[in-house]
N, C-alpha and C positions, 0 to 999 in steps of 0.2 A: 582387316585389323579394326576392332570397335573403338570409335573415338568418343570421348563422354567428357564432361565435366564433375570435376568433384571439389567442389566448395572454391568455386572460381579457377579453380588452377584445369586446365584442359587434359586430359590423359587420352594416350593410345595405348592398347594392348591387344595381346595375344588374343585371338579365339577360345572363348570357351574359361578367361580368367574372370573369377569372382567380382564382384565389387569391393570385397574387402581387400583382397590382392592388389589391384588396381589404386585404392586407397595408396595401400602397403608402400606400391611402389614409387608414389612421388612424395613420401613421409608423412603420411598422414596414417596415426593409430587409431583403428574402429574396435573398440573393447570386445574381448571374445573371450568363453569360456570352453566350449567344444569344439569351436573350429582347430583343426590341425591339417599342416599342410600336406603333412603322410596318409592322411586317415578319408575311408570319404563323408561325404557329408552328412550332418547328424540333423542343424539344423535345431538341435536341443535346449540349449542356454536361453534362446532369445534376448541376448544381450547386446548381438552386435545390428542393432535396429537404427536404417537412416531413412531419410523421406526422401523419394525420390519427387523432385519439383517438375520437371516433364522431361517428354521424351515417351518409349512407346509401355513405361508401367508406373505408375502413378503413386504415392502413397507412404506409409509405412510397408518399408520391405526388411526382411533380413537377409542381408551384406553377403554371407558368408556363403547362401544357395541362392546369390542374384548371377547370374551369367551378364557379364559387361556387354552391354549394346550399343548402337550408334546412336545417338540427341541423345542420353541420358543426359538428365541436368541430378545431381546429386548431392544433398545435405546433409553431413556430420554432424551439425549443428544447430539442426531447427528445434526450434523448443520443445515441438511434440517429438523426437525422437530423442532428445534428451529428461525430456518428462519419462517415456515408454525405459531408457535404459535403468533412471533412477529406481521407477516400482520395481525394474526387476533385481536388482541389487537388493530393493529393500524387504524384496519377498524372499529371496533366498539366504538372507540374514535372521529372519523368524525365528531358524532354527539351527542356527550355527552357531558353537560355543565361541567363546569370547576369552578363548584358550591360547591369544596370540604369545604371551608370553613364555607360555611352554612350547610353542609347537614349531617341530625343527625347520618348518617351510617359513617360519619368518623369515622375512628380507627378500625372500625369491618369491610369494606369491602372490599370484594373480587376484586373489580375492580382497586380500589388500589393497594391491594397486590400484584394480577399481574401485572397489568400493570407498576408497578417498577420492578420486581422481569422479565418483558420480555425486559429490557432496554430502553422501549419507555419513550422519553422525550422530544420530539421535537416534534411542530406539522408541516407535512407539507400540507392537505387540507386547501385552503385557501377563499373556498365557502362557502356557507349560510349554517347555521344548521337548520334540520328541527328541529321543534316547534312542539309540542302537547300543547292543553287546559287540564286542571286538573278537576277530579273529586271529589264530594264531599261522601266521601263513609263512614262517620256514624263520631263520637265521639271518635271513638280508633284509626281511618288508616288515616294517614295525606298519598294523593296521589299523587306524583311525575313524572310524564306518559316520561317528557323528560330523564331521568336517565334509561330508560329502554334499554337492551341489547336485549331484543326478547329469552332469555333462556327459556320463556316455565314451568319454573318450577311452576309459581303463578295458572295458569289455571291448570296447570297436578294435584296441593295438592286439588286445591277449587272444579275442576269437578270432577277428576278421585277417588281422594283419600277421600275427605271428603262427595261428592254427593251433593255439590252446584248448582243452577240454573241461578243465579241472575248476576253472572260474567263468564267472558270469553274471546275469542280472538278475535278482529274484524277487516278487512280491509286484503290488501297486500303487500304484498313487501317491500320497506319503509316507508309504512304506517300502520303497522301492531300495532294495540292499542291493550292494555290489560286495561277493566273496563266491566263497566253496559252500557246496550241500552238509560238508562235514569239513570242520577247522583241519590244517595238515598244511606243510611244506607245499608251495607251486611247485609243479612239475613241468614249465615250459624252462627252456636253458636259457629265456628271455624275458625271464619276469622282472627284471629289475628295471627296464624302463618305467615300469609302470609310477618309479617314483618321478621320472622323469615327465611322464606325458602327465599324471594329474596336475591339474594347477593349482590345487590348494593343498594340505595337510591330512590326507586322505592315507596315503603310501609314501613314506618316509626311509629314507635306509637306517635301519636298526644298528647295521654295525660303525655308525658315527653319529649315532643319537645322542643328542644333549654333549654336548662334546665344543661345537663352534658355531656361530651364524655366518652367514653369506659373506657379509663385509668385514669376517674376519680372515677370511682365508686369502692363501696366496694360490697362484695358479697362473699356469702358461699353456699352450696349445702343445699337444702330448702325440704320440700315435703307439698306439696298445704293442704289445712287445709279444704276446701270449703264441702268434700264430702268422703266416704271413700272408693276411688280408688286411694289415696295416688299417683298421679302424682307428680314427680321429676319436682321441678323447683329451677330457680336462681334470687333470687330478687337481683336489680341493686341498691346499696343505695348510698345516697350522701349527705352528708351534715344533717345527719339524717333523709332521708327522702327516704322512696322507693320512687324513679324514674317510675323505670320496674321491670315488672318479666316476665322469660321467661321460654323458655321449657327445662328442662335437659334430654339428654338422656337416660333410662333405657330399654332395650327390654325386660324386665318381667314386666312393669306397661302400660307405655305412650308410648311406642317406644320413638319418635321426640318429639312432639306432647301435648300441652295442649288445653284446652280450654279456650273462652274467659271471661269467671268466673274466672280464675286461676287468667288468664293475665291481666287482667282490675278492677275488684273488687280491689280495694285495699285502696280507702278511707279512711275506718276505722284505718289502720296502721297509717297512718300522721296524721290524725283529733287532730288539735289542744285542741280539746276538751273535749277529752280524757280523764277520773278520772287518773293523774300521781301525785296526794299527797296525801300521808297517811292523812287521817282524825280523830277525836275523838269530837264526841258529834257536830258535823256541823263543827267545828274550824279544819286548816291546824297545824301539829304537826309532829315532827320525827320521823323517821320509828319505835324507836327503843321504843320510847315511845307508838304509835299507837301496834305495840306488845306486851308489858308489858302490856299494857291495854286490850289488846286480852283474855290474856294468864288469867287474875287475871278473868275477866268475865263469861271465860270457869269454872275456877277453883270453882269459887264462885255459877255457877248456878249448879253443879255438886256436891258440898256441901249441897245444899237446896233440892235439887229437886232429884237427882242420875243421875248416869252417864246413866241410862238407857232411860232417857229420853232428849238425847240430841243428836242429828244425827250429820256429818259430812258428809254436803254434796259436792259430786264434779260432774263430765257431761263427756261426749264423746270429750270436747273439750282440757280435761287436757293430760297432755301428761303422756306417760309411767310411768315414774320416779316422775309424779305425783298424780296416783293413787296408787302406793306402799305406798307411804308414808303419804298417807291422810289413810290408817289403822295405820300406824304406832301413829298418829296423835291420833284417836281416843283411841288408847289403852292406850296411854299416859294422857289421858279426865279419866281413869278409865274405861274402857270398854263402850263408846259410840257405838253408831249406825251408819253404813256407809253405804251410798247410792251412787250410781255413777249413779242412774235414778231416774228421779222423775216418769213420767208415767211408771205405772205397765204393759202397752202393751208391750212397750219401750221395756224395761228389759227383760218381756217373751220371744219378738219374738229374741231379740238379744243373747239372751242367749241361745236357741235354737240352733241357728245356730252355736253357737260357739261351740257345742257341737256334732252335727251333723256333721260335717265337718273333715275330715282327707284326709292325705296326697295323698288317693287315690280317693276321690269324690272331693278333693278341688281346682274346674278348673282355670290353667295358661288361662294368655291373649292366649297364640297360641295354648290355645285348643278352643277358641271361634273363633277363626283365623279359623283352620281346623275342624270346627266343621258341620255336614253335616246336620243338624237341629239343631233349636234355639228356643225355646220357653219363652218369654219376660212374666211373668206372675205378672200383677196387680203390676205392677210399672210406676213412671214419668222416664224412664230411660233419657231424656236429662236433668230431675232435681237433680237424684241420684247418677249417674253416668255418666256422657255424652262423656267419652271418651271410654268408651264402647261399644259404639253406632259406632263407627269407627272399634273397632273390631267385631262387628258384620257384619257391610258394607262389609266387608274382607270376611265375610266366606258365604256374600249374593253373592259377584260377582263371588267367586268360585265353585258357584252351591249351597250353601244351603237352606233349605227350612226356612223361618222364622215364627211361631205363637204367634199372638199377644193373650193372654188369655183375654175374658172377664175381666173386672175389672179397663182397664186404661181409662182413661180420652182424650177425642177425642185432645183437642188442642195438646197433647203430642205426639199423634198417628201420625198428621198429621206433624209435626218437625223431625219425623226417617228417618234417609237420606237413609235408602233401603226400598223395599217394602215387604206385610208381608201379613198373612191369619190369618185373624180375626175368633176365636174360641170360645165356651162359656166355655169348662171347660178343666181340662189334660187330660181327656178320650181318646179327639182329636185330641192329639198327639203324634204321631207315635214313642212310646218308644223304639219299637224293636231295638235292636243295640244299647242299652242305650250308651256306651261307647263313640259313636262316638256323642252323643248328650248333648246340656248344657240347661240346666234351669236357668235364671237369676228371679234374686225375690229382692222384699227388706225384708228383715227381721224383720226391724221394727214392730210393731202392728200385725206381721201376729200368725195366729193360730199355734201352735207346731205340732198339730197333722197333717195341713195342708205339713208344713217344712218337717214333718219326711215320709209323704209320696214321696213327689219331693224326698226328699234320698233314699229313696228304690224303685226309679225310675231305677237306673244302669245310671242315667246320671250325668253326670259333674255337677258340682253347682257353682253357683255365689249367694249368699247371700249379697247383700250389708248393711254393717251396719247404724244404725243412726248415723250419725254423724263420722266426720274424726277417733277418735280413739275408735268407738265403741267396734272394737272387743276387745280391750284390756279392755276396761271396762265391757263388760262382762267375759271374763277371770278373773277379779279381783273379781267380781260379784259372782262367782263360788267360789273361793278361800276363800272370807273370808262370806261368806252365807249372802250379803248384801240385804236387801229389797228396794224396789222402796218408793221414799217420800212419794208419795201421800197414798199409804195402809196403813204406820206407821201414819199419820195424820190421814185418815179416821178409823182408831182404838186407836187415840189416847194414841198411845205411843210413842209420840215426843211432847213435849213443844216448842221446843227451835231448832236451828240450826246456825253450821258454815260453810258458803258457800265459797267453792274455785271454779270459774271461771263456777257457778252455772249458769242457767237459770230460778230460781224457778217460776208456771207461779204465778198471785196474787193471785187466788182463792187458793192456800195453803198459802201465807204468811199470808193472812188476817187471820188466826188459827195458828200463829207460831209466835214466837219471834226468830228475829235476834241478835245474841250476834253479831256478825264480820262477813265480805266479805272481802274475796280477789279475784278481778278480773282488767281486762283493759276493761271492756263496762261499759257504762251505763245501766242501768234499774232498775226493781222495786225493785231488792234487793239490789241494792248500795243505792238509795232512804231511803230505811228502815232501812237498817243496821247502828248503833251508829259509828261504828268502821269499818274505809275503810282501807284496805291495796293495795294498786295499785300494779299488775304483769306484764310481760312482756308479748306479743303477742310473737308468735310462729317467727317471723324476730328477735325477741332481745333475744333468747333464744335457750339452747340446747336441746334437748330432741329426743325421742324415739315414733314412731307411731308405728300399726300394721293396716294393713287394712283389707279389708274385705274377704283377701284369706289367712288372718294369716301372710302376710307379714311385718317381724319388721325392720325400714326403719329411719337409722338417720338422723337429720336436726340439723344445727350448728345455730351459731349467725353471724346474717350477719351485722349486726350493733348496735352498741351503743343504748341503752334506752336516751330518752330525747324529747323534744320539738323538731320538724324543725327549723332550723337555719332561711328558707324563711319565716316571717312573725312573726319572736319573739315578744314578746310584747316590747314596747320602755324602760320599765324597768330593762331589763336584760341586756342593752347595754351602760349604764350610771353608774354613784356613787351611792351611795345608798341613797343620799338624791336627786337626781336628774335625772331626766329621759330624756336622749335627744336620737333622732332617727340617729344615727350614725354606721355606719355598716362597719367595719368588729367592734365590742366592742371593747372602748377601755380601757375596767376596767380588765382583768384578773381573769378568775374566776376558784375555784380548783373544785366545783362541775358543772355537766351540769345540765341547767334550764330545770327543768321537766322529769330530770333522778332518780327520788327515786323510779322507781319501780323494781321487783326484781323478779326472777323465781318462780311461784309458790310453787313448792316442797320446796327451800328455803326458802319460808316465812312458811313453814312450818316446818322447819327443827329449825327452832329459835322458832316455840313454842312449841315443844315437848322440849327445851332445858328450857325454862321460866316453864314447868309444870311439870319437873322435870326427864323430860325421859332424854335418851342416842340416837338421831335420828342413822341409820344405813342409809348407802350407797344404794339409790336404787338398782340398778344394784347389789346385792350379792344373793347368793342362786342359786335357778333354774334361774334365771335372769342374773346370771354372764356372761354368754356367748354372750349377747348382747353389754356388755359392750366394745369390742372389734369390735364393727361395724360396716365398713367402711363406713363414710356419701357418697362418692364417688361412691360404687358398689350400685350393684344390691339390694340389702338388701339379709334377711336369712329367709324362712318358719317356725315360729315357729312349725311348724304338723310337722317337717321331725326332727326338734329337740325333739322333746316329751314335749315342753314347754306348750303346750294348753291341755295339761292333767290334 
């Protein structure tokens, strides 16, 4: 372990950690432009420049390609490495517009920060700025080519790290462009970092341009809904409205790093159109009424008919704390039927896995990382998971072997950003040393018996679930012996059902009566259902995920339930006899317009109270220890807790 000093305070560290790292870690910032902790070293900027006072390398050195040794003695602060950071601040301001006022990276960039923080405030070059033309590079990356500092960093994530082709570095000297041969849409499914890893105004997301700055937004620690590898993100809200979402760091999910699913999908959260009022019989009604009305229909069809033929159903999309309590729900019905699948493949293959799966087959990201074969079997993995596809890239460039098994779909094949040996069955793959090897699958629809052989492989597993919080609905699936909709329908013992934030398809409604729905989409069962309860989306809400490696992973509220403020209807900014188009409103209002919807599990937790139950605290029982779960960290393996037992 190298022990050094830096700026009197003494440090130890790891083998092989930077100087700036080393800095990093007893809080001291050495300003840096291309160093990134993902990426390897560029060594570009020359910004993060200290003097090494003795010890075995003498000098000006850059921090960011110094390997930390023993006697370092080291200065963040001597005047010649504070002179050396200024020139270079002041050189790469020569030619950079002075476009802060427009440019959407105010408040969050680097270029800023240093360059106040190196005392430049004067300019004295009084020549022409070179100029670049701008690219047009797709609907998400608005392109700014004059804000570029030449760090290096957007080429190093899009070629080195993600296996991009279509971008790159072109030209010399101070002509040195970063884009395409020819303007055109990126075509990596991971271009959107690259607003994230530039540090200045270079690549901006287009679709929340000119819109808010940094410190206007609100935001809480999130975990992406899209797929279930549970990526850590930060949506950017404003004014009721996601803005952005960006990457949060976790190095046991995403590292940096999301995809442009994560980061661009997001439509659906704003859509004005949204079901956000409780409904009864087609007519808008209050919540509390719209539940009373719930609660008397459950009770009444469950008087007639028995509680045996009445399911409760809910999907992979409801969050932890709201499949506990949709049994709670149903026990409260009289002993109802609870479904969290409606396909019976669904449910087999998911349930499988979650049973196959312990602490000692159930493979970390950095065992796909160092994994020295890979066999991808009969998945879309840039559909299922696509930031796994990045940890795979990782253990392709450090020599490992990759097989693609029979069974995927050629367009998906050709989207793998490494390259890979196409096989017909597992036979084909070199088990030997299973330890050092992972099997990635999706679990959905697949055979058990197929699942339980890859487990008695001695390889690592990735099972990915259907859907964001599958595994936990299979875990609940197990626990309370729930059957899939579609078998209780095709044996006709369900009449009737209450859907929480269901997908049921219509070839089962059409043999079903909807008593209630609660959801935030539209479709065939809000359609059908008498009785709407509108919920919040996974941005207006707390809750609990697990994904597909058992990881249980909290996500806070990052903003208020309600309408966007941008585009309110003219109604809600007038008296109530009169609608004028007047913006900021200037009637005063105690509820927000199109805020009646409510957590799932709470709108369930108020009709276990109307049907006469006692609801309980999701989070108690085996469950308690989650309740305590930093949204901040890493999250916690339910396998190493005993919780998926």
């Amino acid at each position: 372990m190298p022990k050094l000093i830096i700026d009197d305070i003494p440090v130890e560290v790891a083998p092989g950690t930077s100087v700036l790292e080393a800095a990093r870690s007893v809080g001291i910032t050495i300003p840096h432009f291309c160093y990134h902790p993902a990426l390897a070293i560029a060594a570009a900027c020359r910004l993060c420049a200290v003097k090494l006072l003795d010890g075995p390398v003498k000098g000006i050195q850059m921090s960011c390609a110094l390997p930390a040794q023993d006697g370092m003695v080291v200065s963040t602060t001597d005047p010649e490495a504070l002179k050396m950071r200024a020139l270079v601040i002041e050189w790469l301001m020569l030619n950079h517009p002075h476009d802060c006022p427009v440019c959407d990276e105010g408040g969050e960039c680097l270029l800023q920060d240093f360059t106040i923080a190196g005392g430049h405030s004067r300019r004295r070059y009084q020549g022409k700025k070179r100029t670049f033309q701008n690219q047009y590079l797709g609907e998400g990356i608005h392109h700014e080519m004059n804000r570029c500092i030449e760090c290096y960093r957007c080429v190093r994530f899009y070629q080195d790290y993600a296996g991009g082709t279509d971008f790159g570095v072109m030209g010399s000297a101070g002509r040195v462009y970063f884009g395409r041969f020819q303007e055109g849409a990126l075509e990596s499914p991971f271009s959107g970092n690259l607003v994230d890893i530039c540090p200045t105004g270079v690549f901006t997301d287009k679709t929340g341009r000119f819109r808010a700055r940094y410190w206007d937004y609100q935001f809480a620690p999130s975990i992406c809904q899209h797929c279930s590898v549970g990526c850590n993100t930060s949506p950017q809200n404003f004014q009721r409205e996601t803005i952005k979402i960006v990457g949060r760091r976790n190095d046991q999910v995403n590292g940096w790093f999301i995809c442009d699913r994560a980061r661009f999908d997001k439509g659906y959260l704003n859509d004005p159109q949204r079901p956000r009022e409780p409904r009864l019989d087609g007519a808008t009604c209050g919540y509390d009424v719209a539940v009373d009305a719930a609660a008397k229909s459950i009770a009444e069809f469950v008087r007639n008919n028995g509680a045996d033929k009445l399911a409760l159903v809910g999907s992979t999309r409801l969050s932890l704390e709201g499949m506990i309590v949709l049994a709670q729900v149903a026990e409260a019905a009289g002993g109802a039927k609870v479904c969290y699948f409606d396909d019976a493949g669904l449910q087999q293959g998911s349930l499988a896995a979650a049973k196959l799966l312990h602490e000692e087959n159930a493979a970390y990201v950095k065992d796909i990382e160092q994994a020295q074969w890979i066999a991808l079997h009969a998945l879309d993995l840039m559909e299922e998971g696509p930031m796994l596809a990045l940890a795979v890239r990782k253990a392709f460039l450090a020599g490992a072997q990759i097989f693609l098994v029979a069974g995927d779909t050629l367009p998906a094949c050709k989207a793998l950003p490494f390259k890979y040996t196409s096989v017909e069955t597992l036979d084909q793959v070199p088990f030997e040393g299973g330890g050092k090897g992972v099997i990635i699958c999706g679990a959905g629809s697949k055979d058990p018996e197929l699942l339980a052989e890859m487990a008695s492989s001695g390889a690592k597993l990735v099972m990915l679930q259907p859907g964001p919080n599958g595994f936990a609905a299979a875990l609940l699936t197990q626990q309370h012996a729930a059957g899939p909709l579609a078998e209780l329908v095709a044996a006709r013992q369900v009449q009737a059902v209450v859907c929480f934030e269901a997908d049921v398809p219509q070839t089962l409604l059409s043999d079903l009566e909807v008593l209630a729905n609660a959801d935030w989409r539209r479709g065939a069962v809000e359609a059908k259902a008498p009785i709407f309860l509108p919920t919040t989306t996974w941005a207006e809400s707390d809750g609990t995920a697990i994904n597909y490696e058992g990881r249980a992973q909290r996500f806070e509220r990052s903003r208020v339930a309600g309408l966007p403020l941008k585009g309110l209807d003219p109604k809600y900014y007038g008296s109530a006899t009169e609608a004028v188009t007047l913006h900021p409103p200037r009637v005063h209002r105690k509820d927000v317009p199109g805020g009646a919807e409510r957590d799932a599990w709470q709108v369930m937790a108020q009709l276990i109270e109307r049907l006469g139950g006692e609801p309980v605290e999701p989070l108690t029982g085996k469950w308690r220890a989650l309740k305590s779960l930093d949204p901040e960290g890493e999250g916690v393996r339910i396998l190493e807790m005993g919780l998926g037992e």
